[in-house]
N, C-alpha and C positions, 0 to 999 in steps of 0.2 A: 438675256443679252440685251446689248441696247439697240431702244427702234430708231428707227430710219425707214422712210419711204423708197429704198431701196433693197432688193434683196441679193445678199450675200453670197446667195447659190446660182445668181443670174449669171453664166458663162459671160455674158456682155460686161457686164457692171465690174466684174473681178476682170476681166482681158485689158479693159480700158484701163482698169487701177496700174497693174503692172506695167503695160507701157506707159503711162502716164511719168511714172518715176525710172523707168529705162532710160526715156528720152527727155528728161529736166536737161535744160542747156547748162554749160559749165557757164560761167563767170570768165569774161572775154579776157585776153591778158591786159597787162598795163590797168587794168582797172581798178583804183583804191578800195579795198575791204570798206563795206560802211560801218561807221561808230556803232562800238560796242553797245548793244542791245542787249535786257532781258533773255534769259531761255524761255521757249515757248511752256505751258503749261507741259507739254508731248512730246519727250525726244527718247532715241534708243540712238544707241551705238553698237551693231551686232559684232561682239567678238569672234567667236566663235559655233562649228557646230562639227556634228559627226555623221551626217547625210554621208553613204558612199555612194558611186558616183551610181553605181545599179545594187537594183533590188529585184527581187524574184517577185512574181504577181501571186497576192494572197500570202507573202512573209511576213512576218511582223520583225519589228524594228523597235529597237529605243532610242529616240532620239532627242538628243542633250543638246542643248543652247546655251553659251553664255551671253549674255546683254547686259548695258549698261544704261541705267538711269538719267540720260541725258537733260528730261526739262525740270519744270521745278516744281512739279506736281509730284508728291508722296504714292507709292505703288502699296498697299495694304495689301496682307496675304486675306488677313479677313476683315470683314466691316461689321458693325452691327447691324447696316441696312443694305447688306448685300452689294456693294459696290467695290468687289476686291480684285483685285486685278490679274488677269490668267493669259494662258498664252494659248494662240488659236493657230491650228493649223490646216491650210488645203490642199488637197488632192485636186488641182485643174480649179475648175470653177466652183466645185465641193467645198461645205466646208466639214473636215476629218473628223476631228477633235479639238477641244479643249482643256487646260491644265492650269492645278494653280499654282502659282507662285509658291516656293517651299517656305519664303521667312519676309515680312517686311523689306521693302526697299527703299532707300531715302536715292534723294536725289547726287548723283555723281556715285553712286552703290553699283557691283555687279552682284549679278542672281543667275543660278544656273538653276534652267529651269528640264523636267524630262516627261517625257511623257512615251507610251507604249501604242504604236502605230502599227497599223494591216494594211498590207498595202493593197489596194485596188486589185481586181482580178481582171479590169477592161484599161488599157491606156492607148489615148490616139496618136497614134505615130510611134507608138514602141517608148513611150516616153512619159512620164510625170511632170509637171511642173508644180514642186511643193513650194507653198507660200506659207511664210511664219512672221504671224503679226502677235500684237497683244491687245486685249482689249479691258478697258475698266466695267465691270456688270453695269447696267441702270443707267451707264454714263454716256460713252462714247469707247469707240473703237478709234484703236491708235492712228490706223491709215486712213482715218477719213481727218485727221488733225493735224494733216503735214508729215507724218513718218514714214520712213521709206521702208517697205517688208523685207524680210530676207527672204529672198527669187532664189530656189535650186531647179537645177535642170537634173533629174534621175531616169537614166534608161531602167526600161522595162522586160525583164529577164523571163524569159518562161516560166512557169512552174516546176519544181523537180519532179520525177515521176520516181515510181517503185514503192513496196511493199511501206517502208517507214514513211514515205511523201503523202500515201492515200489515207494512216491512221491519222498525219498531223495535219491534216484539211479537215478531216472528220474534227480532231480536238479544236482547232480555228475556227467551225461554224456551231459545235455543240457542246463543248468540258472544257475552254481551253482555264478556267478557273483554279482550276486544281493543278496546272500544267508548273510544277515549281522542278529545277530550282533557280530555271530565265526568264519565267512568263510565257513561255513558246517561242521563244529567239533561237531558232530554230541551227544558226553558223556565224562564223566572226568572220570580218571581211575580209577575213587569212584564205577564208574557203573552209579551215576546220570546223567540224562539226560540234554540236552543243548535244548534250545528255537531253533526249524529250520522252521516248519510248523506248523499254527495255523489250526485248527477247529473249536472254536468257540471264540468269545468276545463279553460279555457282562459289561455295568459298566465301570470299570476299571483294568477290569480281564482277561486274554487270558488262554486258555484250547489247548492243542495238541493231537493226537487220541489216545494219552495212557494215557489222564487223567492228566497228571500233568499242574500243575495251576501254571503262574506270575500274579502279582500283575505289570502292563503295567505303565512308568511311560514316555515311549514316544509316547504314543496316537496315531499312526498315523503318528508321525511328529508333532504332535500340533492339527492336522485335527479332532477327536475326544474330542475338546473341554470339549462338553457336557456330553460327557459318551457314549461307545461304544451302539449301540442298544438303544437308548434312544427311551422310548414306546411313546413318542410322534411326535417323528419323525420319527420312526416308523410305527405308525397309518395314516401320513400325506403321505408316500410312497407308503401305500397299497391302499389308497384312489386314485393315481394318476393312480395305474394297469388298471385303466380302459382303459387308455389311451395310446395308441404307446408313445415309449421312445422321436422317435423324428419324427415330421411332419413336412413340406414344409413350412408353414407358420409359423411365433412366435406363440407359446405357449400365454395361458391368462397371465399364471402363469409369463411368463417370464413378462410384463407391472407389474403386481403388486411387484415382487420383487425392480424392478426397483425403482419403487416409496416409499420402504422402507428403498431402502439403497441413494435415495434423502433426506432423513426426517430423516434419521439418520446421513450422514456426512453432514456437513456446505461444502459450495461451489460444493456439487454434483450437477449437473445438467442436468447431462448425465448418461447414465451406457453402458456398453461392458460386455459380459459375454465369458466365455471359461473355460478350463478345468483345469488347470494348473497354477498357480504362475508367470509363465516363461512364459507363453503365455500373460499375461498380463501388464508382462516387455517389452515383444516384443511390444506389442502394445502400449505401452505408449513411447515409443522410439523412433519407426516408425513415430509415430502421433506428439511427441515433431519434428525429424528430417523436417519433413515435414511442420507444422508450420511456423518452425523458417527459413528453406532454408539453417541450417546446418548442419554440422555433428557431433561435440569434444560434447562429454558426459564426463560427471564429476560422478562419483559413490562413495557411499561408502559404503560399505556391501555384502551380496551375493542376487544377482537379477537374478538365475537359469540356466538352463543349455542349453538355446539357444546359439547361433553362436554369437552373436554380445557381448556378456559377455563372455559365455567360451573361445575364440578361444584369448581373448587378457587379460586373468587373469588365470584358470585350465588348460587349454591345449594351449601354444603357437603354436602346431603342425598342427593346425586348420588353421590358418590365413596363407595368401599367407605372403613370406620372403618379398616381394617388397610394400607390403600396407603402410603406413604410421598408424602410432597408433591414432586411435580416440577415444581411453576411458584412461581417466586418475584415479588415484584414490586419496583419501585424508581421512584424522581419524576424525572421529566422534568426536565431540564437539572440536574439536581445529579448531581455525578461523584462526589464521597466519596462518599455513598450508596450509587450503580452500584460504587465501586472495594469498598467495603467486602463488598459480595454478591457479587464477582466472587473475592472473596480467600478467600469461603467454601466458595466451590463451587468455584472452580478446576479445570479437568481433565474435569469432568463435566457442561459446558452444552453443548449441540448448537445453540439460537440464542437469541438478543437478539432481542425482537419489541416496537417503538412505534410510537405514533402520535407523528412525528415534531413537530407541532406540533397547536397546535389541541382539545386534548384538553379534551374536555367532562366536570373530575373529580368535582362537585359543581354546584348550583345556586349555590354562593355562592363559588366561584372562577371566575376568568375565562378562560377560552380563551386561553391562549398564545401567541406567535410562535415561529419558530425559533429555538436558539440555535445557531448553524452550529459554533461550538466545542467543544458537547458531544456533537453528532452526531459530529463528529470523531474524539472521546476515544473514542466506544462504538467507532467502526467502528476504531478499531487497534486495542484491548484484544478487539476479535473475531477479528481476522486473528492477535494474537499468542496467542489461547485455540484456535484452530483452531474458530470457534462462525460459523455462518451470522449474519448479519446482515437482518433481513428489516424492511421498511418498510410500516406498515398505513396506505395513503394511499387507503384509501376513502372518506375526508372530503375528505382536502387537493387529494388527486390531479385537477388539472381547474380548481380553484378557489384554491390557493396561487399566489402569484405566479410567474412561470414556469412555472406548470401544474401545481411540483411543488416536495415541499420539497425533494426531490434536486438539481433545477436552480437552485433557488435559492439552497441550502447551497454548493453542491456537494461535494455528500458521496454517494456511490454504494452504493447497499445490494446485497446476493445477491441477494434475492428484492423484488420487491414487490406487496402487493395491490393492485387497485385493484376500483371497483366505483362504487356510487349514479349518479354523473353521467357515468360511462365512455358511456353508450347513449342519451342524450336522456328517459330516464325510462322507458326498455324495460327490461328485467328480465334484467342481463348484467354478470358480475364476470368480473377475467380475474388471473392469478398472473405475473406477467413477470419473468425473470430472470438469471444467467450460468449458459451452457450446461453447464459442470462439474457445476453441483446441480439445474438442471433436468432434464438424463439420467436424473437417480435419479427422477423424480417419475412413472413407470411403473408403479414400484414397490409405489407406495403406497396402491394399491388405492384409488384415485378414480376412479368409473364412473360418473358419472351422466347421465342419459337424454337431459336436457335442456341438455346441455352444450354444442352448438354450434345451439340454435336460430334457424332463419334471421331469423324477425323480427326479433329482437333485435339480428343480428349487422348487418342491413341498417341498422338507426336507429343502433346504435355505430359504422359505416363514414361516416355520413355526420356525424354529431356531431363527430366525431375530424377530418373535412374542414372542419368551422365551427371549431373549435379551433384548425386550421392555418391559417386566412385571419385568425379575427381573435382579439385580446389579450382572450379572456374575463374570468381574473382581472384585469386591469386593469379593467374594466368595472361589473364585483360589486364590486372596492375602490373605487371610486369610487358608486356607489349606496348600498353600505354601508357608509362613512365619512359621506354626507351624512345616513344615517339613525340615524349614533348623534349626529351635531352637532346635529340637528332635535329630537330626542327631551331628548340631555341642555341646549340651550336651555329647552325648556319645562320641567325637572327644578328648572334657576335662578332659570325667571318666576315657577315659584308656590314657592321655597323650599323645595324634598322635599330631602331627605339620601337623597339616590341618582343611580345613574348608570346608564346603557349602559355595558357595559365589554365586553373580549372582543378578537377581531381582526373587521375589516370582512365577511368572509364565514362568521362564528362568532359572533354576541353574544349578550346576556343581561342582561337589567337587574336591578340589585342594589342594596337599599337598604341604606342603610347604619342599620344596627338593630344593636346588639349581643346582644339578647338571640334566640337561635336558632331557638323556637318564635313570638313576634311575626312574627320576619322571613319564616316559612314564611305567615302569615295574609296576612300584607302582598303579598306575594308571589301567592297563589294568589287574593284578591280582585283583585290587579291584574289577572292572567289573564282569569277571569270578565267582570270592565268590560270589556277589549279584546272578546270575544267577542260582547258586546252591541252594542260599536259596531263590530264588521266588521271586527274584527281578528284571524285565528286565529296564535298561536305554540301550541309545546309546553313546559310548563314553562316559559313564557317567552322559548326559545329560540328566537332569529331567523336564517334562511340567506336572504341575498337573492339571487335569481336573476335571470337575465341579462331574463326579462321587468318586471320592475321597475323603474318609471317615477317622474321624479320628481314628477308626479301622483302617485301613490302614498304617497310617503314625505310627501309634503304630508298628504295625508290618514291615515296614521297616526301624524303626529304628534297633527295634530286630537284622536283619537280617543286617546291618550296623556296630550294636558293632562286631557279629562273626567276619565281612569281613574282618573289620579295625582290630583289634588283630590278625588275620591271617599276613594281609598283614605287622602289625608292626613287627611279629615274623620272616615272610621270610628274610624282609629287614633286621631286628637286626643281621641275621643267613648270610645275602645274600646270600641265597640262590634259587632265582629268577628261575633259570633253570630247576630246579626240583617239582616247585609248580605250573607253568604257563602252559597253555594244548592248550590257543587261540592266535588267532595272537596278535600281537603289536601294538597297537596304538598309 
């Protein structure tokens, strides 16, 4: 930040700033304006914001700004020497936080800027006075160059007390990271409650300790396939209590599963179990690397959040600066593309790893189908590379039609993952594949503890039995086809420029906006509305599960017309800042 021989945190220095600009004298009447002048290098015009008027002590808050670019100095979101310009907020004489700017600002530009606030658990006088300045890094701070702050006055509300108040204090001072799908924004200034901690799910229902009910329409991730609690998978868990979770030896359980999910994918030969999605990318990686004697991985999709995926696609910061990159990537059903990175690396891929359909690349593309032609193309240009072939069907697998995009394509990978919906929503990934590259996966140094835990393998034995008696994906396409027809009806009745789009057991509703930050407002107010009226997705993302009823899709369409007429009125008004209470996605 920039220095000054003054400190920012001094109750004085901050008390004197604020009155200083409370009490600037007006300009006497009758007095001629002086001749047009320059803008100073510093000026803001606060439009707007969404402070309410009280906040509960130790809530967190999101809170949105709009301002405008009044002097004639350029606001840079980033500099190459660190001088970009962010927005600083105080709690009293505190200073809270800081945020950057989302995009460049020229002079006479507005920027909405947000940032995710906790509110103080002490305030004097039952009261806050937040103060929202900006400052340039390395340069100056806006209020020491003539800008006037935006001054809120916020009463200071008790803490809520009971069973869900005492876990969201715990998640506030030690998890609240993981806290999706508001950050820990715990109620809307309606007073309604926000989804933070479950207590009960059953079906395709979740309940929190003070009773109110979402209608859940991301399951788990996908993992709840079947239906939360499903009483047969259920029965089949209480049946294994007999039994320690995990023993020294394999489990019976684990040989039978095995042999179900041989007889159910073509080319299984082998099975690997583990806990995770990502554990079994890990190991179909290792086992391809090892195999083949090399190393360049070709990907497309997202294959989890191990080291040898994250460190060279989500987090560059992971990977040593002097490694050499051995994961390339390439889009889904385009062949030039794949032929052109295959022409590059030639000789030195060990495997080709997608998610065969269905890929979730963005909020604002759609979930794909198969294309059985391009699977095609990859799996000879593998056989003729001598490269593993591996298929990441921990979304599809279960839920594609035919259970599988393999079955359906019919196209046969080496390896495949599979995982989320494999166990009834027990906690069980498994790696299946031709015995030639299976042998090697000994090798590769995967030990982990929890690898043939019996509860697990008891609810995967008997889920993989419901699989075989009845047409699942038949069943989610048909639920999830009546719930994008339901949804993009009412998209028609009130005139929105948008749609459900995706495949039946993948959607996402997408407006059609061209401009890329509107559509993100559009987007994450529409989230928020569904969450008020008992509708939880993530990102918007919707997986319908086999408990899903068309009571259900009845009532979130319901709960869809509100959101969508809301969200068309804010946008008609743009008035975005005042209606949105959760981060931004």
């Amino acid at each position: 930040m920039p220095s000054s021989g003054r400190d920012r945190s001094d109750p004085i220095f901050v008390g004197n700033l604020i009155r200083h600009f409370a009490t600037r004298a007006p300009r006497p009447a009758g007095v001629a304006p002086a001749a047009a002048v320059a803008p100073p290098p510093y000026g803001v015009t606060w439009h707007e914001h969404n402070l309410p008027s009280s906040l509960r002590k130790g809530e967190r808050w999101q809170l949105y700004v709009r301002a405008e670019n009044r002097g004639s100095r350029f606001w840079p979101a980033h500099h190459p020497e660190g001088r970009s310009v962010e927005l600083a907020v105080y709690f009293g004489a505190a200073l809270h936080c800081t945020a950057s700017i989302p995009h460049d600002v020229a002079p006479g530009e507005d920027v909405l800027v947000g940032v995710l606030l906790t509110c103080p658990l002490d305030a004097e006088g039952g009261a806050w006075t937040v103060t929202v300045s900006f400052l340039e890094q390395n340069v100056a701070w806006f209020h020491e160059q003539g800008v006037t702050p935006l001054v809120i006055e916020v009463r200071a509300e008790e803490p809520e007390t009971g069973a869900l108040a005492d876990v969201e204090a715990i998640a506030r001072r030690s998890n609240w990271s993981m806290w999706l799908p508001t950050d820990g924004v715990t109620r809307s200034r309606t007073g309604r409650r926000y989804p933070t901690f479950i207590e009960h799910a059953a079906g395709c229902r979740v309940r929190d300790a003070n009773g109110r009910e979402w209608i859940d329409f991301v399951m788990a991730g996908g993992a709840a396939l079947l239906g939360y609690a499903h009483p047969e998978i259920q029965a089949a868990i209480a049946r294994a209590l007999t039994s320690s979770a995990v023993v020294t030896l394999p489990h019976m359980l684990e040989a039978k599963v095995t042999g179900q999910l041989c007889d159910l994918f073509p080319g299984a030969e082998m099975a690997l179990f583990g806990k995770h999605g990502s554990d079994m990318c890990t190991a179909a990686i290792r086992t391809a690397r090892l195999h083949t004697r090399r190393r360049t991985v070709l990907y497309s999709g997202y294959h989890g959040w191990h080291d040898w995926y994250v460190q060279e696609t989500l987090q560059p910061r992971l990977k040593s600066p002097s490694a050499a990159p051995e994961l390339f990537r390439f889009d889904l059903n385009d062949a030039g593309g794949f032929d052109a990175l295959v022409d590059q690396l030639r000789g030195g891929i060990a495997a080709v790893i997608l998610e065969p359909a269905a890929q979730a690349r963005s909020l604002d593309d759609p979930p794909s189908g198969a294309d059985a032609a391009f699977l095609r193309h990859v799996a000879e240009v593998c056989r003729e590379q001598g490269a593993v072939l591996i298929f990441d069907e921990i979304v599809t697998g279960f839920r594609h039609p035919q259970r599988s995009v393999q079955q359906a394509a019919g196209v046969i990978p080496d390896l495949t993952c599979l995982g989320k919906a494999l166990s009834g929503g027990m906690p069980l990934a498994a790696l299946v594949g031709r015995r030639k590259i299976m042998e090697t996966s000994p090798n590769a140094a995967y030990m982990p503890t929890f690898r043939g835990e019996v509860y697990s393998l008891a609810a995967a034995a008997m889920s993989l039995e419901i699989h075989h008696r009845e047409d699942v994906p038949a069943q989610i396409h048909g639920i999830g086809t009546a719930l994008m027809e339901a949804v993009n009806e009412v998209s028609g009745d009130l005139g929105i420029r948008g749609a459900m789009i995706g495949v039946p057991y993948r959607q996402i509703y997408r407006f059609d906006e061209p401009d890329a930050r509107r559509r993100g407002l559009m987007r994450t107010l529409l989230q928020q509305e569904l969450l008020q009226r008992g509708v939880l997705t993530y990102k918007g993302f919707m997986l319908p599960s086999l408990a899903h009823r068309p009571a259900d899709v009845e009532q979130t369409a319901a709960a869809f017309r509100e959101a969508l007429a809301h969200v068309q009125d804010v946008a008609d008004s743009n008035s975005f800042v005042r209606a949105l209470e959760i981060p931004l996605f």
